[in-house]
LUMSE-963434 format. One record per residue: x, z, y of N, C-alpha, C, O in turn; residue in three letters; residue number from 1. Coordinates in Angstrom, 2 decimals, padded with zeros to 5 digits. Atoms other than C-alpha are relative to their C-alpha. Example, Ala and Ser with C-alpha at 12.3 -4.5 7.8 and 13.67 -1.06 7.14 Angstrom:
// residues 2
n_X|n_Z|n_Y|ca_X|ca_Z|ca_Y|c_X|c_Z|c_Y|o_X|o_Z|o_Y|r|k
000.89|000.00|-001.19|012.30|007.80|-004.50|000.90|000.00|001.20|001.94|000.66|001.18|Ala|1
-000.82|-000.06|-001.19|013.67|007.14|-001.06|-000.77|000.73|001.09|-000.26|000.90|002.20|Ser|2
***
This chain:
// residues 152
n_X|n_Z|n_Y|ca_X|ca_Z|ca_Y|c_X|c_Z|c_Y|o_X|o_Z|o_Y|r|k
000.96|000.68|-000.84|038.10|094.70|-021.18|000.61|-001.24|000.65|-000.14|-002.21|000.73|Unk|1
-000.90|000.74|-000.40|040.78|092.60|-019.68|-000.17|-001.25|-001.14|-000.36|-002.46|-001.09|Unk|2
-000.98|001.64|001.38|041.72|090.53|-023.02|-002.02|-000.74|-000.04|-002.18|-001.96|-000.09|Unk|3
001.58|000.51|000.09|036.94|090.19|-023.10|000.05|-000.94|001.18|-000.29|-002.12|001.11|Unk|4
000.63|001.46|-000.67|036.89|088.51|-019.97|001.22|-001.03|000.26|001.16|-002.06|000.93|Unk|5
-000.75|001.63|-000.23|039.98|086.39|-020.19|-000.54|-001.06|-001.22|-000.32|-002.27|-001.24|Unk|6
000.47|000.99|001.41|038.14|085.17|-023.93|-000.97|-000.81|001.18|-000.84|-002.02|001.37|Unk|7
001.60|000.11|-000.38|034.64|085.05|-021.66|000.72|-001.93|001.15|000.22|-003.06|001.13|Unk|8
-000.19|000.75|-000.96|036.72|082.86|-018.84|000.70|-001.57|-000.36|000.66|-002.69|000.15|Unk|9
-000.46|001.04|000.87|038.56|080.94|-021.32|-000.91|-001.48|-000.34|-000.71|-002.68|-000.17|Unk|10
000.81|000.36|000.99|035.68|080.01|-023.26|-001.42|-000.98|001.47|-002.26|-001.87|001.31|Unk|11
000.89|000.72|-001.10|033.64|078.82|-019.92|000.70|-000.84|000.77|000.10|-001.84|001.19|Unk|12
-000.98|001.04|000.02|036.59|077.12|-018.83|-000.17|-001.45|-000.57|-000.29|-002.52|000.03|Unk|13
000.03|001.19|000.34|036.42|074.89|-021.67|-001.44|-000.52|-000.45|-001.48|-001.69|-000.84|Unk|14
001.47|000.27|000.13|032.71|074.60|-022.23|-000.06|-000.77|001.38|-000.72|-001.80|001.25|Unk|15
000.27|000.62|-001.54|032.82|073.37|-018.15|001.30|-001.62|-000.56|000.75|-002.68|-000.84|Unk|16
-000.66|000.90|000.30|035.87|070.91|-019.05|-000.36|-001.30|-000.85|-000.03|-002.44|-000.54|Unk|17
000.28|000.98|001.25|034.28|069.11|-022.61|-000.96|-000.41|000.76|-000.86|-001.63|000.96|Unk|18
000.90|000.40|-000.45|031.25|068.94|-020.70|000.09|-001.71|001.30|-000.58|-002.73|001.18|Unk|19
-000.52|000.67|-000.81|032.83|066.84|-017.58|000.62|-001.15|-000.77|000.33|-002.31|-000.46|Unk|20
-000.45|001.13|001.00|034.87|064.87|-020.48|-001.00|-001.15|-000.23|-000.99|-002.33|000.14|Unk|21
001.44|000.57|000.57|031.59|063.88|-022.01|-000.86|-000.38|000.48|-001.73|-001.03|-000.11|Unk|22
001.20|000.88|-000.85|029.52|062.94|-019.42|001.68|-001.17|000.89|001.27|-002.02|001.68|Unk|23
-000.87|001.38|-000.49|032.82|060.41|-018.12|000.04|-001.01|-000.95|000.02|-002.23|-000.79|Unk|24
000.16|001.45|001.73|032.79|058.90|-022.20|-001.22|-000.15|000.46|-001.04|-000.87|001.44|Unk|25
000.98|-000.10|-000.38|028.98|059.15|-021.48|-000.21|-001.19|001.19|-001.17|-001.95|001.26|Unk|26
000.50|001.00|-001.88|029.08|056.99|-017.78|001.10|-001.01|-000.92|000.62|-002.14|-000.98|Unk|27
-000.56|001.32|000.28|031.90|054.74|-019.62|-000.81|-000.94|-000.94|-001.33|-002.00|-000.59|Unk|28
001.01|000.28|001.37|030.06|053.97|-022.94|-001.41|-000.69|000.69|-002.09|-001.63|000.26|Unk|29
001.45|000.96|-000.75|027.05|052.97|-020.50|000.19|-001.05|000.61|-000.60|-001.96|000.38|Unk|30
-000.43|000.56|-000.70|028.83|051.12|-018.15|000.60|-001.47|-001.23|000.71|-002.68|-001.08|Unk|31
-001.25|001.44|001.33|030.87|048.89|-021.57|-001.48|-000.92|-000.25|-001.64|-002.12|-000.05|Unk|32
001.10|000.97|000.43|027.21|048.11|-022.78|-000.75|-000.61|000.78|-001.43|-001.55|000.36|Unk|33
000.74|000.99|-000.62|025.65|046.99|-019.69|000.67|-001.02|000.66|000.06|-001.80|001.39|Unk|34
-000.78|001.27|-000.36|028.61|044.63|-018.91|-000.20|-000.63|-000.96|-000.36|-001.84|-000.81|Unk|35
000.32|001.01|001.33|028.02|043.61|-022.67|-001.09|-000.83|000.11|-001.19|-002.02|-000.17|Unk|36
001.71|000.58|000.12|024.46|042.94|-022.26|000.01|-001.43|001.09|-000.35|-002.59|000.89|Unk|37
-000.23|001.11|-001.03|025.23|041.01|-019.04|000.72|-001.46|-000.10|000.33|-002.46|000.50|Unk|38
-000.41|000.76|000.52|027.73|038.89|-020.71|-000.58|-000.56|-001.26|-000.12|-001.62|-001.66|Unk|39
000.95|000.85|001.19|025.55|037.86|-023.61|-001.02|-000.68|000.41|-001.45|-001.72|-000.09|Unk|40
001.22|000.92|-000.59|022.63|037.22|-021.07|000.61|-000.98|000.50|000.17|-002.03|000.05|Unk|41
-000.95|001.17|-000.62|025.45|034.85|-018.82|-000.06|-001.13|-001.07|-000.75|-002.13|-000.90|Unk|42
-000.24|001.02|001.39|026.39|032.93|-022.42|-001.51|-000.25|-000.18|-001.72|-001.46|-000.33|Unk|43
001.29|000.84|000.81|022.86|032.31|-023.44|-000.72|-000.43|001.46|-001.26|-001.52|001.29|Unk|44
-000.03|000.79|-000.89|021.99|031.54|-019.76|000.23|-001.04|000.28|-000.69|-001.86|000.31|Unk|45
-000.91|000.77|-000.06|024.59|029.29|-019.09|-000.09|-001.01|-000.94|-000.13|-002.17|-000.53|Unk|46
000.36|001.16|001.17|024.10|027.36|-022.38|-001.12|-000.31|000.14|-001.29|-001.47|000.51|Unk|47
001.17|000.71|-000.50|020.69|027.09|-021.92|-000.18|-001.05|001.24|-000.92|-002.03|001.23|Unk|48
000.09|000.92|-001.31|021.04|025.45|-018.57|000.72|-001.21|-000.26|000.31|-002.29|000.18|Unk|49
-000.70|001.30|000.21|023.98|023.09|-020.05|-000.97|-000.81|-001.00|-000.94|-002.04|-001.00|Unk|50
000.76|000.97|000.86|021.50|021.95|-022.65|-000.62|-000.31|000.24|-000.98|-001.34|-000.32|Unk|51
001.02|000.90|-000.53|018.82|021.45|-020.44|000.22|-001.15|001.02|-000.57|-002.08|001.18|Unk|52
-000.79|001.20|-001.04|020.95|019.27|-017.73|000.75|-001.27|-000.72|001.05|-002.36|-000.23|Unk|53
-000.39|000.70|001.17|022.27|017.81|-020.97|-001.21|-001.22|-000.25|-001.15|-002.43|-000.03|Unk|54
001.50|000.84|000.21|018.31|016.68|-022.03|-000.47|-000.72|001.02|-000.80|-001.89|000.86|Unk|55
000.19|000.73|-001.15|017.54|015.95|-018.51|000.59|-001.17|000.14|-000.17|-002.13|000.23|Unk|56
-000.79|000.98|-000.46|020.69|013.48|-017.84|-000.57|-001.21|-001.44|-000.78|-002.38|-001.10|Unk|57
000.14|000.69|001.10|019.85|011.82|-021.33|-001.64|-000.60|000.18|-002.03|-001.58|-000.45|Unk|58
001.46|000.15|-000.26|015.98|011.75|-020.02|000.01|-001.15|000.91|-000.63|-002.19|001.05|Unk|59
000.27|001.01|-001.34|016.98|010.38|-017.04|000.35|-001.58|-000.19|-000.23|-002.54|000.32|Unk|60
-000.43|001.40|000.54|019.21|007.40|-018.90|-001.30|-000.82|-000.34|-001.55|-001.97|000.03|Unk|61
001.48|000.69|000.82|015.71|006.66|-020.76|-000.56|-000.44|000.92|-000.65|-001.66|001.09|Unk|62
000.79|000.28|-000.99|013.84|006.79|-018.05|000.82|-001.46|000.97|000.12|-002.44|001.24|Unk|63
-000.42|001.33|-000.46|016.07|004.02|-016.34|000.26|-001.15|-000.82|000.11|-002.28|-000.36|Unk|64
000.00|000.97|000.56|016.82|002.16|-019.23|-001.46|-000.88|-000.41|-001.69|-002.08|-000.47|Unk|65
001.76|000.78|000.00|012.79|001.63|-019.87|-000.54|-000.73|001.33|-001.56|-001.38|001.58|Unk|66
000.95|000.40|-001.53|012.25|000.82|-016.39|000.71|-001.27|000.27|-000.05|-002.16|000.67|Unk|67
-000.95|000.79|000.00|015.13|-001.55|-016.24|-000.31|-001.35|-000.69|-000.05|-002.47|-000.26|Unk|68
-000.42|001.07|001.17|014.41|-003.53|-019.67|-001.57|-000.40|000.17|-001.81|-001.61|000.11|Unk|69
001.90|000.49|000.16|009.88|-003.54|-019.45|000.00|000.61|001.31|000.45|001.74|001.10|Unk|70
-000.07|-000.50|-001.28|009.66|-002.56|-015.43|-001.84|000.17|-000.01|-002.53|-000.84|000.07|Unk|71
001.27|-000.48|-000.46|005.97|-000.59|-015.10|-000.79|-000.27|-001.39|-001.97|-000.62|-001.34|Unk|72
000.34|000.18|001.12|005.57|-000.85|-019.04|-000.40|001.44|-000.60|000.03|002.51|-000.17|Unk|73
000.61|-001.27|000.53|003.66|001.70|-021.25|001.24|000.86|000.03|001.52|001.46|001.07|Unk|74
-001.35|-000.02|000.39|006.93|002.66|-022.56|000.50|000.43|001.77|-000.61|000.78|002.16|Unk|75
-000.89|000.23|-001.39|008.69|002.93|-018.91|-001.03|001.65|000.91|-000.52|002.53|001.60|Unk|76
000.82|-000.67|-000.65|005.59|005.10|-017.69|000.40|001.21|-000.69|000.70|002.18|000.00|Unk|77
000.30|-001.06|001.01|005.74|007.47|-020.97|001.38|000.92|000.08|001.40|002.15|000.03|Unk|78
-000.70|-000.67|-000.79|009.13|008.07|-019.95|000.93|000.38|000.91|002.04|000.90|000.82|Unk|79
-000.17|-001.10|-000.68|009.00|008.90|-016.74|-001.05|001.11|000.32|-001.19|001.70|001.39|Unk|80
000.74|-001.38|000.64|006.83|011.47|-017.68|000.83|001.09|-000.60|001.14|002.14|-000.04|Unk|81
-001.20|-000.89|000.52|009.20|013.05|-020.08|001.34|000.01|000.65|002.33|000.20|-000.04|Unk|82
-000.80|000.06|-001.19|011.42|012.86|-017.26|000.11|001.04|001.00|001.13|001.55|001.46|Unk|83
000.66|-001.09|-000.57|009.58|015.22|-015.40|000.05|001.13|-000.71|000.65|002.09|-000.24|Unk|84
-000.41|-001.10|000.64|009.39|017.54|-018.05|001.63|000.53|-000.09|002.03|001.70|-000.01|Unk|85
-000.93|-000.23|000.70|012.50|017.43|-018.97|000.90|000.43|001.98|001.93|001.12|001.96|Unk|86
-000.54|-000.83|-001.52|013.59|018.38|-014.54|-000.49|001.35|-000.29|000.36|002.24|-000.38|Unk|87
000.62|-000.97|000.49|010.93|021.07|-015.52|000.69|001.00|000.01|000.81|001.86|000.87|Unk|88
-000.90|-000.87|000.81|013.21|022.79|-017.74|001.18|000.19|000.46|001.64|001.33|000.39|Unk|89
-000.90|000.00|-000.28|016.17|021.78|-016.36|000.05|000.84|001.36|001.07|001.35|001.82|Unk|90
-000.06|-000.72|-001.53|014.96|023.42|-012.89|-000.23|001.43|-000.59|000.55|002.31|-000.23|Unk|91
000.00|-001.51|000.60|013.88|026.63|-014.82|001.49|000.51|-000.33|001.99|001.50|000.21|Unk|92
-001.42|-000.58|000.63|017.31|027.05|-016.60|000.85|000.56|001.25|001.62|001.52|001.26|Unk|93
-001.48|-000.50|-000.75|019.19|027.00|-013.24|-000.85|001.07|001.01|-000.25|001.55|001.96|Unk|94
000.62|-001.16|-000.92|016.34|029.57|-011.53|000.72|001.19|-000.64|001.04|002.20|-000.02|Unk|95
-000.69|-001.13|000.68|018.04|031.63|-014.43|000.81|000.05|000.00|001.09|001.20|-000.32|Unk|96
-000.89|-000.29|-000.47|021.15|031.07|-013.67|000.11|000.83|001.00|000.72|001.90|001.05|Unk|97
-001.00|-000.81|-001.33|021.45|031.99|-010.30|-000.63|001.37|000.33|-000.18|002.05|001.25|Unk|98
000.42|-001.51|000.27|019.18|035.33|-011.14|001.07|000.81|-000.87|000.94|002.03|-001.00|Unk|99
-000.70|-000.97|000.56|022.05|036.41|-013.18|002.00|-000.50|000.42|003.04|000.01|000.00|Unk|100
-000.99|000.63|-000.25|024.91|034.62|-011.98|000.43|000.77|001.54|-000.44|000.74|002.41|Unk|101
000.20|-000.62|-000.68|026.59|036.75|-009.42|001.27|-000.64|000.89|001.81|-000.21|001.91|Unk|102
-001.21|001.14|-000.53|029.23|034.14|-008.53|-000.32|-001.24|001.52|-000.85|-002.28|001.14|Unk|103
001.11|000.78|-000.88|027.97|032.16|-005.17|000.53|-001.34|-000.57|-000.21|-002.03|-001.26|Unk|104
-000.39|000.99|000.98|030.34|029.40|-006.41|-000.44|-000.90|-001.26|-000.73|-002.08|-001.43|Unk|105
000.72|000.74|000.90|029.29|028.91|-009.36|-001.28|-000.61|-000.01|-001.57|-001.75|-000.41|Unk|106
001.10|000.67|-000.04|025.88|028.85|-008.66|-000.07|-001.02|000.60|-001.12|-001.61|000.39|Unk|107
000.25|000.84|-001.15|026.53|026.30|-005.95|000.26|-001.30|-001.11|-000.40|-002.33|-000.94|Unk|108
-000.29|001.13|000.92|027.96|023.94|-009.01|-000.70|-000.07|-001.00|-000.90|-001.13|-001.60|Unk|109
001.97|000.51|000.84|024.69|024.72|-011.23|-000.78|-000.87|000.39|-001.34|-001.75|-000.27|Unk|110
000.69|000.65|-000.69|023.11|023.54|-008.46|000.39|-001.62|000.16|-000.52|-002.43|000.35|Unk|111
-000.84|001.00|000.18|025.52|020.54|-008.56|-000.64|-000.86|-001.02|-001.34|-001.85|-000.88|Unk|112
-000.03|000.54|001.69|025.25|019.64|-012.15|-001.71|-000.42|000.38|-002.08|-001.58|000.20|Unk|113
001.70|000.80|000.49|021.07|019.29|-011.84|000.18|-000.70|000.89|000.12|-001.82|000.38|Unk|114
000.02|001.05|-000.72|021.52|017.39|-008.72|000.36|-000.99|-000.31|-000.34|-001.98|-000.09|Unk|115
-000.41|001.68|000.06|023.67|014.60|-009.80|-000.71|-000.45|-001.80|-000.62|-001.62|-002.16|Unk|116
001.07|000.57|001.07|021.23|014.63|-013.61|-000.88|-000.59|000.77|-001.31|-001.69|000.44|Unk|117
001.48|000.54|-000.20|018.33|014.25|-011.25|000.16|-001.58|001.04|-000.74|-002.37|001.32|Unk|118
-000.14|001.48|-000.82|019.89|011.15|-009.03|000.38|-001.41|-000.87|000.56|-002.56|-000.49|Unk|119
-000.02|001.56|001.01|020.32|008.68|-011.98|-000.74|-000.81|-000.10|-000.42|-001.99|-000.25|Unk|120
001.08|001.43|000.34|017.41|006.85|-012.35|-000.84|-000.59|001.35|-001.97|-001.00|001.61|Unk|121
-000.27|000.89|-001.45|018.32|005.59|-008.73|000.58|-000.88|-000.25|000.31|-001.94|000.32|Unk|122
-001.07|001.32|000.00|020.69|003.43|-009.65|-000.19|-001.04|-000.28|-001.01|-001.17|-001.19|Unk|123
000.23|001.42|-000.28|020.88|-000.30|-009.09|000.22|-001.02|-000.82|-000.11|-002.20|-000.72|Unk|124
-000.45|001.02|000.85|022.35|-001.58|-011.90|000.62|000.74|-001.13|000.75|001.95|-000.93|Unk|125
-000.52|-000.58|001.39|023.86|-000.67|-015.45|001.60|001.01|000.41|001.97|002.10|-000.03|Unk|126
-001.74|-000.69|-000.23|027.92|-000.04|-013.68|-000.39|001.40|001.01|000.28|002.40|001.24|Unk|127
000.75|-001.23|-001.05|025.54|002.23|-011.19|-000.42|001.17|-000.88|-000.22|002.32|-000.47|Unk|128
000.52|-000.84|000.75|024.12|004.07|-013.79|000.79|000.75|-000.90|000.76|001.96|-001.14|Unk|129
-001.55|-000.82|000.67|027.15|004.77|-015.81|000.62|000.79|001.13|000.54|002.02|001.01|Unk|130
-000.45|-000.78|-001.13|028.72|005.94|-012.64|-000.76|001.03|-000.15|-000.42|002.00|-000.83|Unk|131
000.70|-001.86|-000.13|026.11|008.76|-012.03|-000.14|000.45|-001.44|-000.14|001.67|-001.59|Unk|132
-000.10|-000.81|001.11|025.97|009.41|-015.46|001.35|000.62|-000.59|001.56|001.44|-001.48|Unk|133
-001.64|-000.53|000.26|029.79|009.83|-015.47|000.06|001.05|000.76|000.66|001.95|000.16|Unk|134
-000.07|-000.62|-000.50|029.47|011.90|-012.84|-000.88|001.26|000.07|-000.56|002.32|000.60|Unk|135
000.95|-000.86|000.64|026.34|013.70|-014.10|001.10|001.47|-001.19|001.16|002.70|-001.19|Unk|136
-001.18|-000.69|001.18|029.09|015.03|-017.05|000.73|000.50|000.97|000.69|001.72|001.13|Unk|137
-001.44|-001.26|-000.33|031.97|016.09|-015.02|-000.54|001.27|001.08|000.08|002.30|001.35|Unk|138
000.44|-001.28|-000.33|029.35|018.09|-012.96|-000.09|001.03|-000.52|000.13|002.12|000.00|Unk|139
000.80|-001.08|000.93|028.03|019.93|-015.81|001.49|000.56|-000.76|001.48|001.59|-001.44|Unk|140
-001.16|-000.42|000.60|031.74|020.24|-016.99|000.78|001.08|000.58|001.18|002.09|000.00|Unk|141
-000.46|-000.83|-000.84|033.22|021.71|-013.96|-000.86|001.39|000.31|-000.41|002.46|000.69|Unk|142
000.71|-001.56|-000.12|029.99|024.24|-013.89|000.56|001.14|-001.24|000.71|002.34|-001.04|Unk|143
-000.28|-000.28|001.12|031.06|025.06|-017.35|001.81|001.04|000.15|002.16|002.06|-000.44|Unk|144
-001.13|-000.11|000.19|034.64|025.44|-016.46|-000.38|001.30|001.04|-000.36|002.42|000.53|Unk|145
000.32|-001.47|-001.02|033.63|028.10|-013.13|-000.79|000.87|-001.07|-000.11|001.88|-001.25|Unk|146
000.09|-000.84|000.45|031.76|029.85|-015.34|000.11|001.03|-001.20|-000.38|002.15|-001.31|Unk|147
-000.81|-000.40|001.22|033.78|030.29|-018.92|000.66|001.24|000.70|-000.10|002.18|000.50|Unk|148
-000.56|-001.21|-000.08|035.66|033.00|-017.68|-001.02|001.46|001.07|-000.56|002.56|001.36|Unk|149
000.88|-001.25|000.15|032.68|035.29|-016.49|-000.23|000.40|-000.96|-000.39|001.62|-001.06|Unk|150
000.83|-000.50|001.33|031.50|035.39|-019.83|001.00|000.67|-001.21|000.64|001.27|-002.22|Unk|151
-000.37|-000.67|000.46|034.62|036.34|-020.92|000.79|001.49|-000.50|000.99|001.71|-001.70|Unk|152
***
Protein backbone atom coordinates (compact mmCIF):
# COMPACT_ATOMS: atom_id res chain seq x y z
CA UNK A 1 0.00 0.00 0.00
CA UNK A 2 2.95 2.11 0.80
CA UNK A 3 4.95 1.53 -2.66
CA UNK A 4 0.57 2.51 -4.33
CA UNK A 5 0.59 5.73 -2.83
CA UNK A 6 4.18 6.75 -3.25
CA UNK A 7 3.36 5.70 -7.39
CA UNK A 8 -0.22 7.75 -6.73
CA UNK A 9 2.01 10.83 -5.11
CA UNK A 10 4.69 10.51 -7.56
CA UNK A 11 2.54 10.51 -10.45
CA UNK A 12 0.51 13.80 -9.11
CA UNK A 13 3.66 15.31 -8.32
CA UNK A 14 4.59 15.33 -11.81
CA UNK A 15 1.26 15.82 -13.51
CA UNK A 16 1.17 19.25 -10.97
CA UNK A 17 4.93 20.11 -12.13
CA UNK A 18 4.49 19.59 -16.37
CA UNK A 19 1.42 21.37 -15.87
CA UNK A 20 3.11 24.65 -14.13
CA UNK A 21 6.05 24.08 -16.87
CA UNK A 22 3.48 24.44 -19.58
CA UNK A 23 1.46 27.09 -18.70
CA UNK A 24 5.15 29.31 -18.10
CA UNK A 25 6.17 28.00 -22.12
CA UNK A 26 2.41 28.86 -22.56
CA UNK A 27 2.65 32.78 -20.83
CA UNK A 28 6.25 32.94 -22.67
CA UNK A 29 5.23 31.80 -26.23
CA UNK A 30 2.36 34.56 -25.77
CA UNK A 31 4.27 37.14 -24.44
CA UNK A 32 7.36 36.45 -27.72
CA UNK A 33 4.33 36.91 -30.19
CA UNK A 34 2.77 39.92 -28.86
CA UNK A 35 6.17 41.74 -28.67
CA UNK A 36 6.46 40.34 -32.34
CA UNK A 37 3.26 41.68 -33.45
CA UNK A 38 4.12 45.01 -31.78
CA UNK A 39 7.37 45.24 -33.50
CA UNK A 40 6.04 44.61 -36.98
CA UNK A 41 3.13 47.14 -36.22
CA UNK A 42 6.20 49.89 -34.94
CA UNK A 43 8.18 49.03 -38.52
CA UNK A 44 5.19 49.46 -40.70
CA UNK A 45 4.09 52.45 -38.52
CA UNK A 46 7.14 54.17 -38.47
CA UNK A 47 7.73 53.75 -42.24
CA UNK A 48 4.55 54.78 -43.05
CA UNK A 49 4.90 58.05 -41.24
CA UNK A 50 8.60 58.50 -42.81
CA UNK A 51 7.00 58.20 -46.21
CA UNK A 52 4.31 60.36 -45.56
CA UNK A 53 6.61 63.37 -44.01
CA UNK A 54 8.75 62.31 -46.96
CA UNK A 55 5.53 63.18 -49.58
CA UNK A 56 4.53 66.01 -47.48
CA UNK A 57 8.16 67.82 -47.37
CA UNK A 58 8.37 67.12 -51.26
CA UNK A 59 4.57 68.60 -51.42
CA UNK A 60 5.51 71.32 -49.56
CA UNK A 61 8.78 72.13 -51.99
CA UNK A 62 5.99 72.14 -54.89
CA UNK A 63 3.80 74.00 -53.27
CA UNK A 64 6.51 76.82 -52.79
CA UNK A 65 8.21 76.39 -55.85
CA UNK A 66 4.67 77.05 -57.84
CA UNK A 67 3.91 79.89 -55.74
CA UNK A 68 7.33 81.36 -56.06
CA UNK A 69 7.75 80.92 -60.04
CA UNK A 70 3.46 81.79 -61.24
CA UNK A 71 2.37 83.52 -57.62
CA UNK A 72 -1.75 82.79 -57.38
CA UNK A 73 -1.48 80.65 -60.71
CA UNK A 74 -3.75 77.64 -61.60
CA UNK A 75 -0.78 75.56 -61.12
CA UNK A 76 0.26 77.30 -57.60
CA UNK A 77 -3.49 76.86 -56.38
CA UNK A 78 -3.61 73.00 -57.58
CA UNK A 79 -0.75 72.60 -55.45
CA UNK A 80 -1.59 73.95 -52.52
CA UNK A 81 -4.28 71.73 -52.48
CA UNK A 82 -2.20 68.65 -52.78
CA UNK A 83 -0.45 70.16 -50.03
CA UNK A 84 -3.17 69.76 -47.82
CA UNK A 85 -3.69 66.38 -48.66
CA UNK A 86 -0.61 65.40 -48.51
CA UNK A 87 -0.50 67.19 -44.21
CA UNK A 88 -3.69 64.94 -44.29
CA UNK A 89 -1.76 61.88 -44.38
CA UNK A 90 1.14 63.03 -42.99
CA UNK A 91 -1.00 64.07 -39.75
CA UNK A 92 -2.72 60.58 -39.80
CA UNK A 93 0.63 58.61 -39.93
CA UNK A 94 1.94 60.40 -36.78
CA UNK A 95 -1.78 59.91 -34.87
CA UNK A 96 -0.41 56.26 -35.50
CA UNK A 97 2.59 56.67 -34.28
CA UNK A 98 2.10 57.95 -31.06
CA UNK A 99 -0.94 55.22 -30.55
CA UNK A 100 1.72 52.67 -30.69
CA UNK A 101 4.78 54.33 -29.89
CA UNK A 102 5.35 53.97 -26.22
CA UNK A 103 8.51 56.12 -26.18
CA UNK A 104 7.46 59.91 -25.03
CA UNK A 105 10.71 60.90 -26.82
CA UNK A 106 10.30 59.65 -29.70
CA UNK A 107 7.00 60.67 -30.20
CA UNK A 108 8.02 64.21 -29.30
CA UNK A 109 10.53 63.93 -32.56
CA UNK A 110 7.53 62.51 -34.83
CA UNK A 111 6.01 65.36 -33.80
CA UNK A 112 9.21 67.24 -34.81
CA UNK A 113 9.75 65.79 -38.19
CA UNK A 114 5.87 66.93 -39.38
CA UNK A 115 6.45 70.23 -37.86
CA UNK A 116 9.48 71.39 -39.60
CA UNK A 117 7.72 69.43 -43.29
CA UNK A 118 4.76 71.63 -42.52
CA UNK A 119 6.87 75.14 -42.03
CA UNK A 120 8.46 75.19 -45.57
CA UNK A 121 6.34 76.85 -47.73
CA UNK A 122 7.07 79.89 -45.33
CA UNK A 123 10.09 80.63 -46.53
CA UNK A 124 11.34 83.82 -48.09
CA UNK A 125 13.52 82.86 -50.55
CA UNK A 126 15.16 79.75 -52.37
CA UNK A 127 18.53 79.68 -49.44
CA UNK A 128 15.24 79.82 -46.95
CA UNK A 129 13.71 77.04 -48.38
CA UNK A 130 16.63 74.77 -48.67
CA UNK A 131 17.30 75.55 -45.09
CA UNK A 132 13.89 74.16 -43.83
CA UNK A 133 14.04 71.59 -46.19
CA UNK A 134 17.50 70.63 -44.83
CA UNK A 135 16.20 70.68 -41.73
CA UNK A 136 12.88 69.03 -42.66
CA UNK A 137 15.48 65.75 -43.40
CA UNK A 138 17.57 65.70 -40.37
CA UNK A 139 14.20 65.83 -38.45
CA UNK A 140 12.79 62.88 -40.05
CA UNK A 141 16.36 61.32 -39.69
CA UNK A 142 16.86 61.79 -36.08
CA UNK A 143 13.03 60.40 -35.59
CA UNK A 144 14.28 57.47 -37.52
CA UNK A 145 17.41 57.14 -35.54
CA UNK A 146 15.16 57.28 -31.79
CA UNK A 147 13.18 54.87 -33.09
CA UNK A 148 15.45 52.02 -35.05
CA UNK A 149 16.21 50.37 -32.03
CA UNK A 150 12.53 49.80 -30.73
CA UNK A 151 11.86 47.88 -33.62
CA UNK A 152 14.66 45.97 -33.01
Amino acid sequence: MDVALIAVMGTLLGVVATHWFQGRATERTAALARNEQLRQERIETYSAFAGAVVDYRHSQNDRWFRAFMKPGSKEAEESRHASYRQRTAARQALFRVQLVCDDPETRRLAEAAFVESHCMHDAVDEADRARRSERAKESLATFIAAAAPGVR
